[in-house]
C-alpha positions in Angstrom: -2.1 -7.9 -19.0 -4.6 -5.7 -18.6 -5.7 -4.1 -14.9 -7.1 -1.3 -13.2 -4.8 1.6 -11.7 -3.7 2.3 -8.2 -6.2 3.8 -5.6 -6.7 6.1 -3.0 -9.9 5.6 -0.3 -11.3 7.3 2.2 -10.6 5.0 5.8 -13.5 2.6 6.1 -14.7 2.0 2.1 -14.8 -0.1 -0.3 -12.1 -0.9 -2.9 -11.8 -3.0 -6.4 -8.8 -3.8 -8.3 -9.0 -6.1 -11.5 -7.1 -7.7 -14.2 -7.7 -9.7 -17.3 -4.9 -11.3 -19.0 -5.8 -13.2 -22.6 -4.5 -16.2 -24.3 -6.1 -19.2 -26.9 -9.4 -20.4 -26.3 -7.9 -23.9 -25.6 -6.1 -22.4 -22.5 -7.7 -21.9 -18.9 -6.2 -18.8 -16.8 -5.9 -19.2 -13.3 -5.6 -16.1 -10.7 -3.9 -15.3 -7.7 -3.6 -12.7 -5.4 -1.1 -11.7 -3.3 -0.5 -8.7 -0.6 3.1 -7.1 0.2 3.3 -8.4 3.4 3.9 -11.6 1.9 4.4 -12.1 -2.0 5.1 -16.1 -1.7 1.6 -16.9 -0.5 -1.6 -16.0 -1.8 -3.7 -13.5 -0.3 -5.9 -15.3 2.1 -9.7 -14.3 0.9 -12.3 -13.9 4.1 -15.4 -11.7 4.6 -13.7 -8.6 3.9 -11.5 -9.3 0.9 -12.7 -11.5 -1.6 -12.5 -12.7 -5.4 -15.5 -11.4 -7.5 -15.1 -13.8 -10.2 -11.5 -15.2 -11.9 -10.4 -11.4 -12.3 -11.2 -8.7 -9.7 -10.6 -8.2 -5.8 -12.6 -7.2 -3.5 -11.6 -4.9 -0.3 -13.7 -3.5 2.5 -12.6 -1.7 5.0 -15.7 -1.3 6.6 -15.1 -3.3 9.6 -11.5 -2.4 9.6 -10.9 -0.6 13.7 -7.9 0.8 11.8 -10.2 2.6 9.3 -8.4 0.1 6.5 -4.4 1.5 6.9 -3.7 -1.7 7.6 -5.0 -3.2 4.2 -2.7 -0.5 2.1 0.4 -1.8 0.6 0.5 -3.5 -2.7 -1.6 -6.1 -3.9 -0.5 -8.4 -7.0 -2.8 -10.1 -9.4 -0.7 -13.5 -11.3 -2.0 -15.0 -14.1 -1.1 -18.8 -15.0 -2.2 -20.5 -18.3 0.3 -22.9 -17.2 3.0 -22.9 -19.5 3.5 -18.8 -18.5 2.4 -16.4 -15.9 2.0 -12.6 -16.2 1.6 -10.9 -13.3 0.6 -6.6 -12.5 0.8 -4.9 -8.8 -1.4 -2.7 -7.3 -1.1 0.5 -5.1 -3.9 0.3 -2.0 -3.7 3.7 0.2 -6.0 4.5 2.3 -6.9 8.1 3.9 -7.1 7.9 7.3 -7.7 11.9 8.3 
């Protein structure tokens, strides 16, 4: 799988993560993203984080009160063709001084 790396913001901007896995034309991939808090459900998408497209995710801290810290962790991108998943994790931190 390919994906982008980890990142580091400034408290109250913007992050994207992506990734792109590839298998035979006669095979749809699914995505789902998950947060550390809670690896077993997928990341619920709202007004601040959100799926642009199949393959990258959105994060705005903007109207975060805690600048975003709460929004760092890991994030983890899953890909199902559904007869195999791949999966990569991402690094979030967030620089609140």
């Amino acid at each position: 799988m390919n994906r982008s790396g980890d990142l580091v913001i400034a408290a109250y901007e913007s992050a994207t993560f992506w990734c792109v896995a590839v298998t035979d034309d006669s095979t749809i991939i699914t995505y789902s993203w998950y947060f550390s808090d809670n690896m077993s459900q997928p990341l619920v998408i709202d007004n601040q984080t959100y799926q642009l497209g199949d393959t990258r995710l959105s994060i705005d801290t903007r109207l975060d009160a805690d600048g975003g810290a709460g929004r760092a962790g890991v994030y983890r991108c899953v890909a199902d063709n559904g007869y195999s998943k791949d999966w990569a994790e991402f690094q979030l931190s967030v620089n609140t001084s």
